[in-house]
N, C-alpha and C positions, 0 to 999 in steps of 0.2 A: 504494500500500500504506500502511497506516496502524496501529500501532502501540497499539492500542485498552488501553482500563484492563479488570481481569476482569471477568466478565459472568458470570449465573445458568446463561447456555445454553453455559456448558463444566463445568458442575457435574462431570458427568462422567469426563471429561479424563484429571484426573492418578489415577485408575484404569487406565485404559490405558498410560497409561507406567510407571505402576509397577515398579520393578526398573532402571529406565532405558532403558528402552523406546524409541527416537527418535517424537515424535508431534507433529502441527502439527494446527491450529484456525484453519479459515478463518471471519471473517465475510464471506460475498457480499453485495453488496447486491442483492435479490431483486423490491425493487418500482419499477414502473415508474413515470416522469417525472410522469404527472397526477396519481396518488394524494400524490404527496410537493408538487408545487405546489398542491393545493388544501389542504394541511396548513399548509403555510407562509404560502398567504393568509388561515390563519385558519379553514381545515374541520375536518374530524374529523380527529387524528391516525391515521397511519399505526400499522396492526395489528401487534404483534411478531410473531415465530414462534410458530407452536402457538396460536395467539389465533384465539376463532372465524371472526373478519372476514380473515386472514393470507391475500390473493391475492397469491404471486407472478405476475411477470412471466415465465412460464415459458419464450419465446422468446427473451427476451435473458438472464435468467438462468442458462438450461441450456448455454447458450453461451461464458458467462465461467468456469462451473461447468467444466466439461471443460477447458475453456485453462487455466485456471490449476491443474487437478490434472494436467492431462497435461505443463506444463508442468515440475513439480516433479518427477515421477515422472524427467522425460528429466533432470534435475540430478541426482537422487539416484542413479541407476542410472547415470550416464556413469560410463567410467574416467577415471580420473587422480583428484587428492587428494578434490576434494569430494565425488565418486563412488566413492570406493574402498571397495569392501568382500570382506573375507574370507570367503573359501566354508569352510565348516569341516564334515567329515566324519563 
């Protein structure tokens, strides 16, 4: 996990938590091993998101994509302190 500075692509964001809302912003990293070694040996940079050329690695991404939301989902929703939430009527 990595602790990133802000970025354009949570422009967003703090609309949704508005009010105080609890809300996380994951960066995944989305492209696969060749497209980023042939960057670094000096090809064409790697496409952001939304950028015409943007192929995810959709096999290993949709993979870490699910673990690591399903993973938070099981923190946020456990009981005891970091899971606790009041049901209110």
């Amino acid at each position: 996990m990595l602790d990133l500075a802000g970025s354009a692509a949570t422009e967003g964001l703090p609309h949704f938590a508005a009010g105080g809302a609890p809300a996380a912003y994951w960066m995944l990293g989305t492209t696969g091993a060749g497209p980023w070694r042939a960057a670094r040996a000096g090809g064409e940079p790697v496409p952001p998101n939304h950028a015409p050329g943007f192929a995810p690695d959709v096999r290993a991404a949709l993979r870490v994509g699910i673990t690591a939301l399903a993973a938070a989902a099981r923190q946020a929703l456990a009981p005891g302190p970091a899971g606790d939430r009041e049901a209110t009527s």
